[in-house]
C-alpha positions in Angstrom: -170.2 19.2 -20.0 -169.1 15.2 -20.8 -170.8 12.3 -20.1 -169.3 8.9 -19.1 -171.2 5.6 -19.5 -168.8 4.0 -18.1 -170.6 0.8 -17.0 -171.4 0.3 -20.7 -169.7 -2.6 -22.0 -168.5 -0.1 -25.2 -167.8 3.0 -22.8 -168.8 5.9 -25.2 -168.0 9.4 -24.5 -169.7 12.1 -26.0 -169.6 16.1 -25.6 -172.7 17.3 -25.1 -171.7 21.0 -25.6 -170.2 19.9 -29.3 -172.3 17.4 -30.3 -169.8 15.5 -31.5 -170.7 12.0 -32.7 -169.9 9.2 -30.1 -166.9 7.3 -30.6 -168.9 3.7 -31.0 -171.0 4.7 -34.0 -167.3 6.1 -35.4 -166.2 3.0 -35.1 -169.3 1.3 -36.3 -169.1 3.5 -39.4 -165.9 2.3 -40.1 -166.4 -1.4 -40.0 -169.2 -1.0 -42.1 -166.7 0.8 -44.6 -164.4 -1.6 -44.9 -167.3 -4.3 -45.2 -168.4 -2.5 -48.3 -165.1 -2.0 -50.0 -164.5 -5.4 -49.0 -167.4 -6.8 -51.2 -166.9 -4.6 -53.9 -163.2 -5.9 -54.3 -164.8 -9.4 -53.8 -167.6 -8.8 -56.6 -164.6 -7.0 -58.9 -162.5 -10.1 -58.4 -165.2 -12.4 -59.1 -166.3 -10.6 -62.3 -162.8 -11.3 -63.8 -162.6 -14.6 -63.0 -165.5 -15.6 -64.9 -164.1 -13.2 -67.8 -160.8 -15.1 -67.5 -162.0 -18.3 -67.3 -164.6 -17.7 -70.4 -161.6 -16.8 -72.0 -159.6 -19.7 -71.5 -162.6 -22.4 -71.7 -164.8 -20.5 -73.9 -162.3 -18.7 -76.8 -160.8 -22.1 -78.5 -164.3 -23.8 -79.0 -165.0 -20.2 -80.4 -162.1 -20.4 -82.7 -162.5 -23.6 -84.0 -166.1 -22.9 -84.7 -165.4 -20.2 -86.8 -162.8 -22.0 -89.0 -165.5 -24.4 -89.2 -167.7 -21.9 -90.7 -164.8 -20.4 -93.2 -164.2 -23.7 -94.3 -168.0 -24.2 -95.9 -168.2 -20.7 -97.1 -165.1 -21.2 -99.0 -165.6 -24.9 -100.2 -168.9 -23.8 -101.2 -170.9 -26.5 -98.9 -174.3 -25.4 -97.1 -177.1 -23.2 -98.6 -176.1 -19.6 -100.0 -178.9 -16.9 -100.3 -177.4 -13.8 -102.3 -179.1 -10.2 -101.5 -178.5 -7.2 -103.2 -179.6 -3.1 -101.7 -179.8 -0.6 -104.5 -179.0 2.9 -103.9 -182.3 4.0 -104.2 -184.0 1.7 -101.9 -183.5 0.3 -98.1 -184.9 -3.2 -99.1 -182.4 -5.7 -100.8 -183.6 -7.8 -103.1 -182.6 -11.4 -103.6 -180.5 -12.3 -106.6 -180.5 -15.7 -108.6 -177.4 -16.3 -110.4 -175.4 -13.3 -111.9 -178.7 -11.2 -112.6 -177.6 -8.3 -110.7 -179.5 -5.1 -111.1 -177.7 -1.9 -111.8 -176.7 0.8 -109.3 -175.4 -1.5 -105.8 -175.4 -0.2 -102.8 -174.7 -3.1 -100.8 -174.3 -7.1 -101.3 -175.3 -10.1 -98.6 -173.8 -13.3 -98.9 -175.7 -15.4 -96.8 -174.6 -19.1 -95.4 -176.7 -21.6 -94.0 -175.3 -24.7 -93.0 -176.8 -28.5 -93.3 -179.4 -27.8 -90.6 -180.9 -24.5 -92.2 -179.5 -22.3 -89.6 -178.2 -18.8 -90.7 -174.4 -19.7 -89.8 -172.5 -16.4 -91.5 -173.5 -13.2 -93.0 -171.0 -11.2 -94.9 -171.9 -7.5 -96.0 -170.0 -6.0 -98.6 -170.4 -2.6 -99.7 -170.1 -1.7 -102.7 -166.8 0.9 -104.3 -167.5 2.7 -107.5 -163.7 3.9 -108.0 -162.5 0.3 -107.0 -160.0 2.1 -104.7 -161.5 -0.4 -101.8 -163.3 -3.3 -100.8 -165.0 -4.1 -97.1 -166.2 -7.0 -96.0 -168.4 -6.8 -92.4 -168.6 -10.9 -91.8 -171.0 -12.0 -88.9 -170.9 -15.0 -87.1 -174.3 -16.8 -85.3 -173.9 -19.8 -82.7 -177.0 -22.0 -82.7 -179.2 -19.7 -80.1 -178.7 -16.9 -83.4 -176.5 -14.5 -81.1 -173.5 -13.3 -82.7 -170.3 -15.2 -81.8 -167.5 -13.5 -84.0 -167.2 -10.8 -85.9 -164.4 -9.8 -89.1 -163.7 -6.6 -91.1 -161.7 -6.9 -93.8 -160.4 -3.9 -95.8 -157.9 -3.8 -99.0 -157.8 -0.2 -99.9 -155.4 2.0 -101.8 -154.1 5.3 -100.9 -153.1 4.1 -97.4 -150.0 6.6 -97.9 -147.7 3.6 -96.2 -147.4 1.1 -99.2 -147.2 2.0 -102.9 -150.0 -0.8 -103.2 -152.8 -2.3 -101.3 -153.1 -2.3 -98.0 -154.8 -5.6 -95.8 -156.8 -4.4 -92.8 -158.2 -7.1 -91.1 -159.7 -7.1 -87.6 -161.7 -9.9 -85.8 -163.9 -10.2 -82.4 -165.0 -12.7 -80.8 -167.9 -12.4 -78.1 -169.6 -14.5 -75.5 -173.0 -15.5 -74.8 -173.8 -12.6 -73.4 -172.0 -9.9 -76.3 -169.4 -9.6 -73.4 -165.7 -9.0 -75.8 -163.6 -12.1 -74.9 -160.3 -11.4 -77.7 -159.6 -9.8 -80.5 -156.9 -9.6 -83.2 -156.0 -6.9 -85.6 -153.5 -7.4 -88.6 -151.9 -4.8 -91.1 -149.9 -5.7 -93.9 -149.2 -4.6 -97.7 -149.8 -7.1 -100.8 -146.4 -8.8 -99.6 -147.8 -9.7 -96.0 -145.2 -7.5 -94.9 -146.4 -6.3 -91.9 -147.3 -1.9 -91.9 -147.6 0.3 -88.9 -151.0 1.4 -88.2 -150.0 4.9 -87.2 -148.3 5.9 -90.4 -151.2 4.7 -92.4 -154.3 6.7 -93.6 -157.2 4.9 -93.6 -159.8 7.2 -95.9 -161.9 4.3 -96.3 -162.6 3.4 -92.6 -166.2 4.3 -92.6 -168.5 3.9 -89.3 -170.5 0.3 -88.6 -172.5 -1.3 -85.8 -172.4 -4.4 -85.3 -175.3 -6.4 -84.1 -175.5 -9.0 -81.4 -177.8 -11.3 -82.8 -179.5 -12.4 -85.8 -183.0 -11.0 -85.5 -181.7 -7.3 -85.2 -179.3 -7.7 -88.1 -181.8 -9.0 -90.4 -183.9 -6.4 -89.2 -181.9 -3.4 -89.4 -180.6 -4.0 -93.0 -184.4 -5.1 -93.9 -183.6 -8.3 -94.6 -186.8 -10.2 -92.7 -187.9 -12.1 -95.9 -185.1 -14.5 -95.7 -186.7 -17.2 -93.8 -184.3 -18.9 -91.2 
């Protein structure tokens, strides 16, 4: 048995012995389909424009602010605090001058610029065999959230160069820890350049990195240094 509403504006047709679904909440249920795949293309697309556009406004001031930064940690300008973590405890101590104590597990070079702000952190741990050398370099923008950050690795034994190998790979990050760019580089003591896959790296240990001051200083234990 069918029925006809005909006099309906939307006739709709329905079998009463199948129970099919009328055809006007079919086509209801289609619109409202392509209204949702709509919006989620719409909300996709809008996502990567602010990505894009962070990226091209955002990443040069980013750039330029971290030169800044590597220019008074290597002219010496700004406050440095030196810490030091022995291997038999998880809280560094601070070191004055070149009295280091024995056994190093890890060193923090810490720069503050003009203003007292924490501007760079760089972690270094330490190699007894001298076969390598990392450097974990953090970046803070003046809210304290972590703009950039560097690894650096010269290691031997890469199995691709007789000599050391230069492993250096930097991030940079928005206000929000969002990724924005990165750059990797991979040469020998030359600068020649080496391929990554025909290198060992045996030295290539696992890190987190932290996206803001506070919970670096407070995972490594380092809450006495006063900001």
């Amino acid at each position: 048995m069918k029925i006809n509403l005909a006099k309906s504006r939307f006739p709709i047709t329905f079998d009463s012995t199948t129970k099919s679904k009328p055809h006007f909440f079919e086509i209801m249920k289609q619109q409202f389909v392509i209204i949702f795949l709509v919006g989620i293309l719409f909300s996709c697309s809008s996502r990567q424009s602010v990505k894009t556009w962070n990226k091209v406004e955002i990443l040069p001031q980013l750039i330029q602010q971290k030169k800044g930064i590597d220019t008074l940690f290597q002219q010496r300008k700004g406050t440095f605090l030196v810490f030091a973590k022995q291997e038999d405890s998880l809280v560094p101590v601070q070191i004055f001058g070149t009295d280091f104590p024995e056994n190093i597990a890890t060193t923090y070079n810490i720069l503050k610029d003009r203003s007292g702000k924490i501007v760079r952190i760089s972690e270094m741990p330490y190699s007894e065999t001298g076969d390598w050398q990392i450097i974990y370099n953090y970046y803070f923008d003046t809210l304290e959230k972590t703009f950039a950050f560097e690894k650096q690795t010269d290691f031997f034994n890469s199995l691709c160069t007789p000599g050391i190998a230069h492993e250096k790979e930097t991030i940079f990050y928005d206000s929000n820890f969002q990724k924005l760019d990165s750059a990797f580089s991979l040469v020998d003591e030359n600068y020649h350049r080496l391929k990554k896959d025909s290198c060992d790296f045996p030295y290539d240990y696992p890190y987190k990195i932290s996206s803001n001051l506070s919970d670096y200083l407070q995972r490594n234990q380092l809450n006495t240094v006063q900001k």
